[in-house]
C-alpha angles and dihedrals in degrees: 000000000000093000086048096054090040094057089054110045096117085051103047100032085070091063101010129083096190094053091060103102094358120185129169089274106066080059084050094052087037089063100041091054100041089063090054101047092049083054085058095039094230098128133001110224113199123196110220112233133171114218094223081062110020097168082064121095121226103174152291135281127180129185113193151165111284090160118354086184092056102029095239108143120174129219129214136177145171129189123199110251111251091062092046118129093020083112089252093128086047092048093038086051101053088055095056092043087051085047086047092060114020095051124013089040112237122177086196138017131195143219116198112193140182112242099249099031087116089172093053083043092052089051090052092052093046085048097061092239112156108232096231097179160305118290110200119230092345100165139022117231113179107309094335122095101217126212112227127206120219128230137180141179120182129216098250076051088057099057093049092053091040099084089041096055097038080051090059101040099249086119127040 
């Protein structure tokens, strides 16, 4: 994971916080905490893998609690740069969305992404999410206040994008 965000760093310092600065050990605390989040069941960190080299890391993504009362989860992700544009984030995303709904039972998930991340905006579309607005200055990154746009998909929506993704081969 470390060689992966290392290698990225141009890339995910632009949209990332944590990336800002990175050293080993924010993997290190990424990690940590990520154990004992998945104990508590708040968020549900996945390791990318390809299966012609599966010891290299591709990425993160991540599907967690935004509101247990109202079954609203979020999904995040990040791939290394060099695999960038190959549809894996699409692919990677449409897992945890599937794992979102099918079994941890959500009723919405959200995308939250940087104005100007066309890739993470292109997921969303292929995804079927509905863009549902602009957040002002939503997340720090270094010195730079970023605009997020917001993104949803509902369960009755998942259903409906299901059988085309799994058509084109997004979804398994």
């Amino acid at each position: 994971m470390h060689e992966a965000a290392k290698a990225s760093l141009p890339d995910l310092e632009v949209w990332l916080p944590w990336a800002v600065g990175y050293h080993r050990s924010v993997t290190q605390r990424f990690i940590r905490e990520s154990g004992a989040a998945w104990g508590d069941g708040r968020a549900f960190d996945f390791a990318i893998r390809a299966h012609e080299d599966p010891d290299r890391h591709i990425g993160n993504v991540s599907v967690w609690w935004v509101s247990q009362q109202n079954h609203i989860g979020e999904v995040g992700y990040w791939v290394r740069s060099d695999r960038t544009g190959e549809g894996v984030g699409t692919e990677v995303t449409a897992k945890a969305v599937q794992i979102g709904f099918e079994e941890i039972g959500f009723h919405k998930i959200v995308l939250r992404i940087a104005v100007g991340n066309v890739g993470s905006e292109a997921i969303a579309r292929k995804l079927g999410f509905a863009f549902e607005g602009t957040l002002r200055e939503e997340v720090k990154v270094g010195d730079r206040w970023l605009d997020h746009t917001s993104w949803s998909l509902l369960d009755r929506d998942w259903w409906e994008q299901r059988s085309r993704l799994r058509a084109r081969g997004t979804l398994a």
